[in-house]
C-alpha positions in Angstrom: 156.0 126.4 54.4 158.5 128.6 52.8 158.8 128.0 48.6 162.5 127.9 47.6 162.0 129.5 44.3 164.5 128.3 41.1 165.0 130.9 38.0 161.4 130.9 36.5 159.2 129.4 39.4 156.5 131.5 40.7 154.4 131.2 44.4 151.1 133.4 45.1 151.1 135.7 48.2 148.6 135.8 50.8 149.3 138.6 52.3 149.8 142.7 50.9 152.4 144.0 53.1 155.8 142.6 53.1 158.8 143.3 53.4 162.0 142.1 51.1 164.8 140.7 52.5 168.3 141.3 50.5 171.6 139.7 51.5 174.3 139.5 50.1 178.4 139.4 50.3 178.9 143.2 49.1 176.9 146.3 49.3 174.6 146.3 46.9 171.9 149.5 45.8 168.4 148.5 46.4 165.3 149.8 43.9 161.9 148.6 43.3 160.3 149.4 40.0 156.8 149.4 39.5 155.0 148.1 35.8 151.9 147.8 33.9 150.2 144.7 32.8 153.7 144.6 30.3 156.2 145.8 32.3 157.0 148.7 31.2 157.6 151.8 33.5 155.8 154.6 32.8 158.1 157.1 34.3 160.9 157.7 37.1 158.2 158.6 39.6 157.4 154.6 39.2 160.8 153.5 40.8 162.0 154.1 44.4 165.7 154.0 44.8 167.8 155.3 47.3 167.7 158.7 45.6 163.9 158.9 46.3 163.4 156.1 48.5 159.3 156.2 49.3 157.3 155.7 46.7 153.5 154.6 47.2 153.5 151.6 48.4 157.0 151.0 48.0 160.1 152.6 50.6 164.0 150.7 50.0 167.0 151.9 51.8 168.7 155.0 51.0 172.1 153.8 50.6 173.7 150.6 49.4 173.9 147.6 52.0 175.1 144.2 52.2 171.8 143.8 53.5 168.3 145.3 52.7 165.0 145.3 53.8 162.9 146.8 51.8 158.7 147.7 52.4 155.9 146.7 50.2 152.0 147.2 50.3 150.8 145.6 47.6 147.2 147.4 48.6 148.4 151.0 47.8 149.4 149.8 44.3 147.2 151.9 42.2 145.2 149.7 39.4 147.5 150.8 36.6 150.2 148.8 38.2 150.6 145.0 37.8 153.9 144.2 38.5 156.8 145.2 41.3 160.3 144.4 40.2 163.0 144.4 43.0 166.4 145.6 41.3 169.9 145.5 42.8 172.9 146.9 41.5 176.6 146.9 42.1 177.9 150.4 43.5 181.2 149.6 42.8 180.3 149.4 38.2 179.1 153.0 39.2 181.4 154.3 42.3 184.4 153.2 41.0 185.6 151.0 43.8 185.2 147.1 44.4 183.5 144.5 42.0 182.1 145.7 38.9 180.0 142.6 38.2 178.1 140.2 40.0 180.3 136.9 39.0 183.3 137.8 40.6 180.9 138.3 44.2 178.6 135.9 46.1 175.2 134.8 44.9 172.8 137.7 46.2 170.0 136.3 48.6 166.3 137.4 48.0 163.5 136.6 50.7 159.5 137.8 51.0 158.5 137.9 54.2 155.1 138.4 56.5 155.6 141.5 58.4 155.9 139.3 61.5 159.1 137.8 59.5 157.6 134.2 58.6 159.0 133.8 55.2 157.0 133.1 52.1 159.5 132.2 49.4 163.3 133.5 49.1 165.3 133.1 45.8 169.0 132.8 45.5 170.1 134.4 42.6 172.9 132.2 40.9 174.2 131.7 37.0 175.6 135.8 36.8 178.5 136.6 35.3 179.3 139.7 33.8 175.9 141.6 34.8 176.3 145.0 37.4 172.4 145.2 37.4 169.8 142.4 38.3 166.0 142.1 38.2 165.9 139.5 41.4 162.3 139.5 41.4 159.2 140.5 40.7 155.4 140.2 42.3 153.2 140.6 40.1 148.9 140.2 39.7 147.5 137.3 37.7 143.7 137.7 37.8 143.1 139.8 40.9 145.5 137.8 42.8 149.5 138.4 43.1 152.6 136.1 43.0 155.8 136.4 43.5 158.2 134.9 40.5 161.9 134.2 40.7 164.0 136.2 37.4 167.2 136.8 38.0 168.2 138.2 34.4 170.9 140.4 34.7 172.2 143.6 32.5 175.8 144.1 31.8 175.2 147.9 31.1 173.9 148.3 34.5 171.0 150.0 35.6 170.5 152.3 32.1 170.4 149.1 30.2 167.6 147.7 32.6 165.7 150.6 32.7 165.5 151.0 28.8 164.7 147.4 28.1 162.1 148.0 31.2 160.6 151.1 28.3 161.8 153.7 30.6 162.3 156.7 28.2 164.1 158.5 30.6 166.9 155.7 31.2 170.5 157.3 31.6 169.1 159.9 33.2 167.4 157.7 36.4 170.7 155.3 36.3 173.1 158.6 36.6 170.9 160.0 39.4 171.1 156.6 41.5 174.6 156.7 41.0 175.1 159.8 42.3 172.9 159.0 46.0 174.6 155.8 45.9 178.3 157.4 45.7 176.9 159.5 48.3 175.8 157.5 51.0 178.2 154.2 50.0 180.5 155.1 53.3 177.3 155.1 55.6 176.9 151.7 54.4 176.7 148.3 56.5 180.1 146.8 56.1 180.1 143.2 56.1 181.4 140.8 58.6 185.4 140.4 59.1 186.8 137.3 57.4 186.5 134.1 58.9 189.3 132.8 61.2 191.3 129.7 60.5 189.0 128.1 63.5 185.8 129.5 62.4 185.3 126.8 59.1 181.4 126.1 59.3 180.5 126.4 62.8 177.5 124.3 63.2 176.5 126.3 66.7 174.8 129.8 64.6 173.4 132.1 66.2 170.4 133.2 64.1 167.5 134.9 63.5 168.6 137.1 60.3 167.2 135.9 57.4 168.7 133.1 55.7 168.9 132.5 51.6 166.9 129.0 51.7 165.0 128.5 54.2 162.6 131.1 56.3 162.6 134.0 59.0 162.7 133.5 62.5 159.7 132.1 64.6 157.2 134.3 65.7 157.8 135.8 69.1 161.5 135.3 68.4 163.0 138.8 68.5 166.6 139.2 68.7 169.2 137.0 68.2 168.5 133.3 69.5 171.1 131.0 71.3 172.4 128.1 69.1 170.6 124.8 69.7 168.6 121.5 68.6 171.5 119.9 67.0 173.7 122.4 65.3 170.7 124.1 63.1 169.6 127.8 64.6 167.3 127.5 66.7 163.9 127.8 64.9 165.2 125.6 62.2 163.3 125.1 59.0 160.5 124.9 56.8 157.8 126.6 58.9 159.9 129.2 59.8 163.8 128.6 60.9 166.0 130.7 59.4 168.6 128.1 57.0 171.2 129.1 54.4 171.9 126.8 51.8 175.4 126.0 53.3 174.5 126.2 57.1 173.6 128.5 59.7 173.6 132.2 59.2 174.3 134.7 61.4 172.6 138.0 62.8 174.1 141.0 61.6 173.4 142.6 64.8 174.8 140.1 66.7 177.6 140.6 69.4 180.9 140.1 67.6 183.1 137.4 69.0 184.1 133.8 68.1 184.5 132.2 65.1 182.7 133.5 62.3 180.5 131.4 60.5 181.5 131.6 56.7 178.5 128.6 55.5 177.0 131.0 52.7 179.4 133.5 50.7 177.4 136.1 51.4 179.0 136.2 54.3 182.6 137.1 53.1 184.5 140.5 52.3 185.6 139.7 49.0 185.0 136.8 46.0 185.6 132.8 46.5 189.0 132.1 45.8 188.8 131.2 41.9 188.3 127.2 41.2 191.0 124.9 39.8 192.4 125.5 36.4 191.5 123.1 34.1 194.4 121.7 31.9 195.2 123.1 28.8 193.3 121.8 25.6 194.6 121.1 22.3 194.1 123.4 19.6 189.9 123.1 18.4 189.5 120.9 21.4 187.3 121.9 24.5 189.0 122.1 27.5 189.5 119.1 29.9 187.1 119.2 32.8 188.3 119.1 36.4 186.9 118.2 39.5 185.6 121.2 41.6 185.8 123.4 38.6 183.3 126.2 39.7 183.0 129.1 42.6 183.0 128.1 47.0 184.5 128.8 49.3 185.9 124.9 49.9 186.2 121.9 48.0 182.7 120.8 49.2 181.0 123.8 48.1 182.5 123.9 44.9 181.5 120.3 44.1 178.1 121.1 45.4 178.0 124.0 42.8 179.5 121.9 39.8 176.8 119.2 40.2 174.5 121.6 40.3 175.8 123.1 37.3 175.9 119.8 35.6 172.1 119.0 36.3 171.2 122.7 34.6 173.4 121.7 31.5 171.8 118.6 30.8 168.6 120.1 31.5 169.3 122.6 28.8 170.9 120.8 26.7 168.3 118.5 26.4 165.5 121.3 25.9 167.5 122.5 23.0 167.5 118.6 21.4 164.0 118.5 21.5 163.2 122.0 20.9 164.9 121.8 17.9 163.5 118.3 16.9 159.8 119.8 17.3 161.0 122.2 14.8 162.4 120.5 12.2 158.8 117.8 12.6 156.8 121.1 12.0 158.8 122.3 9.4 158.2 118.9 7.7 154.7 118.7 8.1 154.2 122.1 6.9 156.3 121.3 3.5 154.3 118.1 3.1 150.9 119.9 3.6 151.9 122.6 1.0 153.4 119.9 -1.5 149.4 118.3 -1.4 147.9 120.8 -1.1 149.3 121.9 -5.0 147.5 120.0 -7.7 150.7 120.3 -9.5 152.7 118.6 -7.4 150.8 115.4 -8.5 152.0 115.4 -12.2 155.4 114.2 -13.5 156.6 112.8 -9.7 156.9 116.3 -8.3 155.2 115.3 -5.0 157.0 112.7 -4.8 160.0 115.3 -4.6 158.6 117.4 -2.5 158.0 114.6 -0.2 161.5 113.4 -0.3 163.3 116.9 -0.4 160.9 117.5 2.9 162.2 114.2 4.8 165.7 115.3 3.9 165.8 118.8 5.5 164.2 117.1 8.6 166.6 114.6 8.7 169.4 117.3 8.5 167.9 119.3 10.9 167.4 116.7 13.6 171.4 115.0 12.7 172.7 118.5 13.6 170.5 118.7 16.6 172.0 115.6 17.4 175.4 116.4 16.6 175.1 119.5 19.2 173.9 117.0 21.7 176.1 114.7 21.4 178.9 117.2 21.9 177.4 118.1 25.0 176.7 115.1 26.4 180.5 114.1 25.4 181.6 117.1 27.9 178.9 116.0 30.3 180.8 112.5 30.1 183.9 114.0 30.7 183.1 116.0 33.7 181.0 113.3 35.2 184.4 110.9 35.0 186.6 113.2 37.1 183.4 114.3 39.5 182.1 111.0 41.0 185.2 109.7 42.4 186.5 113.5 44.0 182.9 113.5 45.7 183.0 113.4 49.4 180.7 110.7 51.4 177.7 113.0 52.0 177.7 113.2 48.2 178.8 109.9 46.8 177.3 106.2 45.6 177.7 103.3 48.3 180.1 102.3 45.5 182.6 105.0 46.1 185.5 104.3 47.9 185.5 107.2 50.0 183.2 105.0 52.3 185.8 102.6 52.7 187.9 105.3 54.4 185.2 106.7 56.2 185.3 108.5 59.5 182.4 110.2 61.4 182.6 113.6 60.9 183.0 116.9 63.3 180.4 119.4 61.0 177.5 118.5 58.9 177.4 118.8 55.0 175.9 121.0 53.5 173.6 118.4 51.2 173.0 114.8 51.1 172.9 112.4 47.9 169.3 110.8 47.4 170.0 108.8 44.4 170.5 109.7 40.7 168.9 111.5 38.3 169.0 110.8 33.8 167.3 111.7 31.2 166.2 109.6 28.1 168.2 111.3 25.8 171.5 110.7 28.0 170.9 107.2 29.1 174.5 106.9 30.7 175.0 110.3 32.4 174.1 110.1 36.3 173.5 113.5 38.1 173.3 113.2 42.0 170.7 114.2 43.4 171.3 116.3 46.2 169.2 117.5 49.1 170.3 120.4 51.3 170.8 120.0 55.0 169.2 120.3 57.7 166.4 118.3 56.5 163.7 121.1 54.9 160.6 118.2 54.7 160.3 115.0 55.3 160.5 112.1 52.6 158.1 109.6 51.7 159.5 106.3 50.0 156.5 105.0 47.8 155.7 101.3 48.8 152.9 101.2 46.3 152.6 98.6 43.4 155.0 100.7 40.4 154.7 100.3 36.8 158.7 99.5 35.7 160.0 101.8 33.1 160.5 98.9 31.1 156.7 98.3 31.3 157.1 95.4 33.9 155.4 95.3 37.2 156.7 95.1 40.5 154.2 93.1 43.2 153.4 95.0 46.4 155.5 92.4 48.7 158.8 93.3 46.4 157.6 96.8 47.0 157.5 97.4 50.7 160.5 95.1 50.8 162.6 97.2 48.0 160.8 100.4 50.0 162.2 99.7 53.3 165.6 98.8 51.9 165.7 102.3 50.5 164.7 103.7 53.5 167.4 101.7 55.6 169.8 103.4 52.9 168.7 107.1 53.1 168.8 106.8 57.0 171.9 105.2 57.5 173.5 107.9 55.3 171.7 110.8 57.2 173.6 109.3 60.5 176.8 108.7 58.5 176.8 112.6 57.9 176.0 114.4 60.8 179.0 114.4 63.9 178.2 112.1 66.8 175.3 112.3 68.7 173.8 114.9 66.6 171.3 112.9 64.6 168.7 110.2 65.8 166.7 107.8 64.9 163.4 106.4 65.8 161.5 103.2 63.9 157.6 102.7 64.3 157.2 99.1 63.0 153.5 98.3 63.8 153.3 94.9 62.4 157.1 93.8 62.6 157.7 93.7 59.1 160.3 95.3 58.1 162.2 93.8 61.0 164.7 92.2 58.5 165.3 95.4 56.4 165.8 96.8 59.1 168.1 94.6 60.7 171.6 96.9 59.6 170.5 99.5 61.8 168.9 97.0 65.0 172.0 95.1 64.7 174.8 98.1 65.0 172.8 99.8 67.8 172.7 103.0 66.1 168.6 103.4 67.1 167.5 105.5 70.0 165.7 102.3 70.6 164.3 98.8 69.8 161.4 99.9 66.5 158.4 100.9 68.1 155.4 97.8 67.4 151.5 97.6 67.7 149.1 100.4 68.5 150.7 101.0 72.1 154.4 101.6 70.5 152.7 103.7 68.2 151.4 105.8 70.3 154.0 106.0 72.8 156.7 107.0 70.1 154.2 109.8 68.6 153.5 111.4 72.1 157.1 111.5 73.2 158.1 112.8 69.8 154.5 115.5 69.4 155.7 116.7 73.3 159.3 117.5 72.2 158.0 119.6 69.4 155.9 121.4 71.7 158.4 121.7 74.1 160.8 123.3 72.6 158.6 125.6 70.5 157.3 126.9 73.8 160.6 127.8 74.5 161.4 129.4 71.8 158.7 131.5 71.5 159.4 132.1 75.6 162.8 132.9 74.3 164.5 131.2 76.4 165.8 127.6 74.6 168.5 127.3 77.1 166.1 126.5 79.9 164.7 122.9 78.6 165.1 119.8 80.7 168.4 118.8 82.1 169.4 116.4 79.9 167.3 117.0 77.1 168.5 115.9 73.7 169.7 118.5 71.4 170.3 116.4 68.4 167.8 116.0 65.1 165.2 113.7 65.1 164.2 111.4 62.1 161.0 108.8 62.8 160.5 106.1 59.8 157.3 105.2 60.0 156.7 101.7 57.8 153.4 99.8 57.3 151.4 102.8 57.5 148.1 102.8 58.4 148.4 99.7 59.9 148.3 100.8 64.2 147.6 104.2 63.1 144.0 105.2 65.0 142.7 108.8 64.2 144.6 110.5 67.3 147.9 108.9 65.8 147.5 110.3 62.6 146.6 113.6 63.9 149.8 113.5 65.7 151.5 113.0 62.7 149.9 115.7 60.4 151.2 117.6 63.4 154.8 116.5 63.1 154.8 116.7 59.5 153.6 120.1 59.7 156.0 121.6 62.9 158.5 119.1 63.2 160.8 120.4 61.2 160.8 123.8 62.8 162.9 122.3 66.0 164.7 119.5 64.2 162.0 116.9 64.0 161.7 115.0 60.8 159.4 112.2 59.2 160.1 109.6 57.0 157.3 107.4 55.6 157.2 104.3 53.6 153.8 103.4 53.0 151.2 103.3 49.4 149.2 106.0 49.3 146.7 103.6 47.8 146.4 101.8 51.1 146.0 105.0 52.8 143.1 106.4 50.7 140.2 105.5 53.1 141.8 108.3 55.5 140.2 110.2 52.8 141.3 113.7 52.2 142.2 114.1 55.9 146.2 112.8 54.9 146.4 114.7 51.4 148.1 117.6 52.9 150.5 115.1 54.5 151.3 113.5 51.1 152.2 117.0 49.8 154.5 118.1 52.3 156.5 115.4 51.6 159.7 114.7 48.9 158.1 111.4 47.4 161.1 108.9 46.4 160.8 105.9 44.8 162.4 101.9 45.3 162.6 101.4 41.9 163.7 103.7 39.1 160.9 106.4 38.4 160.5 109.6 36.2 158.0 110.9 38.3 160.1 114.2 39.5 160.2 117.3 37.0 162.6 120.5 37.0 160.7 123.8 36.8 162.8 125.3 34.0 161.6 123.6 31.0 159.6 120.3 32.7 161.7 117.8 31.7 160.3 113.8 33.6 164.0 113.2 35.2 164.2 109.5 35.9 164.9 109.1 39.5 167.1 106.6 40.7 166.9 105.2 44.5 170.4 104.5 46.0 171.4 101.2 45.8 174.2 99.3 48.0 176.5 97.2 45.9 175.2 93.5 46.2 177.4 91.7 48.9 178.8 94.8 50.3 179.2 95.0 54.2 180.2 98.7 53.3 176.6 100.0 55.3 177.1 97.8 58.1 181.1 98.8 58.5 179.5 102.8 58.2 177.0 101.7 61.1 179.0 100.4 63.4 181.5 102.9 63.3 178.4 105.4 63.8 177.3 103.6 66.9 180.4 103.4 68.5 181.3 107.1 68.5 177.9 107.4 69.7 178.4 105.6 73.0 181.8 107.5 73.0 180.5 110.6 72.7 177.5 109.6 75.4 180.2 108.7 77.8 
């Protein structure tokens, strides 16, 4: 399964040659820098760039690119070297011609692939601003092994300034000989697609196997460009190896040209996102008023998309520093304290006593600034949160909105779904969605098991499956509520019958592919038809030839809930479903679970690679998820419909009927 690597993350390698996949929306020079147990480069002999392109081990392009592929056998590395740094570079802060820094561009895309394209983790390298120069990533060897690790830290001074705080003695020198081959070969370079067409806004039938920023390379045996199917997503789809941009499809870049153009990532445009909003002007000493869609996209949706994100790495941060700096000023005490007793002195005439008391009061100042700094930030947090929620469209937004009540099914996908909330202790009232990107990347499994409250209180396992199934009913309606008619279905497997009432929005609106699935037999009927469609159409993919399935045969993305597992589950069924689990997503087949891994423990270890490969949520709230910047517990909040609402149903029914519409 393909790691989708944050700033910071790493993800070990199990392969030595592989190949680096760059996109991005401008040409960009390539170079790959090799380092010693510290980084540091020993000479320019340890850096390939286009101006000496093979190096051992290493060979990047020879001229700059809005896309790169760039070679790398980690076995020729020589023992002195422990670390490989991929480094891209504007032309333009060098050549004198188009952006000069990487904030006024796209995000650049990073991928490493297999040499047979199946992608092992990509990297999309966000947060720049006025940097020209960016270390994207670097592999590197932890104790005989390597990994790959996610940097992105950028240089404003370009490639000189990288390469001296790399120890690189020889700095100016290597950064004035790359500009030269890159000024030299910048009109060979790949020139980028031609901007979208008013029709072209998100086309949802890509044509794909070129590498895309989130998601994976093409399947095996799938060389060339593949025909657009299964529901909208390139065909190959996601997770174990469909190529997926974080805002849609992509496109090949040696595709025919022709037809709209599929814009769904920036990398794919000429020229910058048109800037956001301006905020209002502030008062004198005041910070400036926040405004919804106040950050970078190409449309209002990818804007929001990018300020929530933005909002949930403030907090994040903000946070850190709170508690970074409480830590501090508790050390800082206790060390005072321990030198104040540890004086015989101090003990005469009340000076301890002092000492004590002069120690409390710096910590108390310390932490009342610290405060004071959060406080501020979580006042702008606030602020921006106000004006946010309501301007978020339906994909993104609480039951509670009242976008829903003017809901309409839609004609493209989003490009992420809300899955609840997300808080921290320190900012109790502050909700961050939490967003998941779309198509579906893994499956999710809703935890049914008896949870310990927050509050300390327990929650029985009948309330459990109950609240679990509930949830589930939420996060599935709202998957149909997004996608455009007929492109999403769903399947139930109910073995026992009961979460018949839970379920009873989506039975009752007809929005089902069928009556839930009960006992052993529905069990098994449900997993073979659903295990043969996977097969099917990764046979014909890998035939390449996906247009020639069954007459008939249903395009659109598949999602099965599963409740009450184990119960009807025999050792063939759960087989079948390690199988979906693990391939499904590939071709558009997705799982949902709501079960207690408890309950499902005398499968023994036979199911724990299920459990991982899926997004556990919660009924209740839970602070069992963590951010891999500084490993804050975020408490997770499950979506909840507003009590009495008919809101879901009204969604449901006006799902269903542009199903039979569009069936028609």
């Amino acid at each position: 399964m393909t790691a989708e690597l944050v700033r910071g993350q790493n993800h070990p390698l199990s392969q030595s040659r592989l190949e680096i996949r760059i996109s991005a929306g401008t040409p960009v020079a390539a170079a790959a820098a090799l380092g010693d147990e510290n980084g540091r480069i020993h000479g320019t002999e340890w850096v390939a760039h286009p101006g000496a392109p093979v190096q051992p081990g290493l060979e990047v392009s020879r001229q700059a690119a809005a896309d790169h592929r760039l070679a790398v056998d980690l076995d020729a590395m020589t023992d002195a070297v422990h670390r490989v740094s991929v480094l891209l570079a504007l032309p333009a802060a060098n050549a004198g011609a188009g952006p000069a820094r990487f904030g006024s561009v796209a995000a650049p895309f990073v991928a490493v692939t297999g040499l047979d394209g199946t992608e092992v983790a990509s990297y999309t390298i966000t947060g720049l601003n006025l940097e020209s120069a960016v270390v994207a990533l670097e592999l590197y060897r932890r104790q005989g092994a390597w990994k790959v690790r996610a940097v992105g830290q950028g240089y404003a001074g370009g490639l000189a300034e990288l390469f001296a705080d790399q120890g690189l003695s020889e700095a100016a020198q290597l950064a004035a000989g790359i500009d030269e081959a890159v000024a030299k070969g910048l009109v060979r370079s790949v020139q980028a697609p031609p901007p979208r067409t008013p029709e072209g806004d998100r086309s949802r039938q890509a044509a794909a196997p070129a590498v895309g920023p989130d998601q994976g390379a093409a399947p095996q045996g799938a060389p060339g460009p593949v025909p657009p199917a299964y529901g909208g997503q390139p065909a190959g789809g996601q997770g174990q190896g469909g190529p997926q941009p974080p805002y849609g499809g992509a496109t090949d870049p040696h595709a025919p040209s022709g037809g709209p153009v599929d814009y769904s990532h920036p990398r794919r445009q000429t020229s910058a996102p048109p800037p956001p909003p301006a905020a209002p002007p502030a008062q004198p000493g005041q910070p400036s008023r926040p405004v919804a869609g106040d950050a970078t996209g190409w449309s209002m949706e990818e804007r929001l998309y990018n300020q929530v994100w933005g909002m949930f790495e403030d907090l994040a941060r903000t946070a850190a520093a709170y508690r970074s700096a409480v830590d501090f000023a508790e050390s800082r005490m206790d060390k005072e304290l321990e030198q104040a007793l540890s004086d015989p002195r101090s003990r005469i005439g009340g000076q301890g006593d002092a000492a004590r008391e002069a120690a409390r009061a710096r910590y108390t100042q310390l932490v009342d600034q610290a405060r004071g700094s959060l406080d501020r930030d979580l006042d702008q947090l606030a602020a921006e949160s106000e004006v946010v929620e309501p301007a978020l469209p339906p994909a993104f937004a609480r039951w509670d909105n009242p976008c829903w009540h003017a809901y309409r099914v839609p004609m493209e996908i989003p490009m992420a779904l809300r899955l609840g909330d997300l808080r921290l202790p320190e900012a109790e009232s502050i909700r961050i969605p939490m967003l998941l990107r779309l198509p579906l990347e893994r499956g999710l499994w809703i935890d049914s098991g008896r949870t310990e409250s927050l509050d300390g209180s327990f929650t029985d396992s009948h309330d459990m499956r109950r609240l679990a199934m509930d949830t589930a009913v939420a996060h599935a309606a709202r998957l149909l509520a997004v996608y455009p008619a007929g492109e999403f279905t769903v399947h139930v497997v109910d073995p026992a019958g009961s979460g018949a009432q839970a379920l009873a929005p989506l039975t009752q609106t007809g929005v089902l592919a069928g009556p839930p699935a009960q006992g052993a037999a529905g069990v098994t009927e449900v997993l073979a038809r659903l295990t043969q469609r996977v097969d099917l159409v990764q046979m014909a993919l890998r035939g390449g030839a996906p247009d020639a399935l069954p007459p008939g045969f249903d395009t659109s993305q598949q999602l099965l809930i599963v409740n009450d597992f184990p119960h009807g589950f025999d050792d063939r069924a759960v087989n079948q479903l390690r199988y979906l689990v693990d391939e499904g997503p590939s071709v558009g087949v997705h799982l949902m679970m709501v079960a207690d891994r408890e309950e499902s423990a005398g499968y023994g270890p036979l199911l724990d690679p299920l459990w991982r490969s899926l997004l556990r949520l919660t009924a209740v709230p839970d602070d069992h998820l963590a951010d891999p910047w500084v490993g804050h517990a975020w408490t997770y909040e499950p979506p909840s419909v507003p009590p009495g609402s008919e809101v879901l149903r009204q969604v449901l029914t006006q799902v269903a009927e542009a199903r039979r519409t569009w069936n028609r």
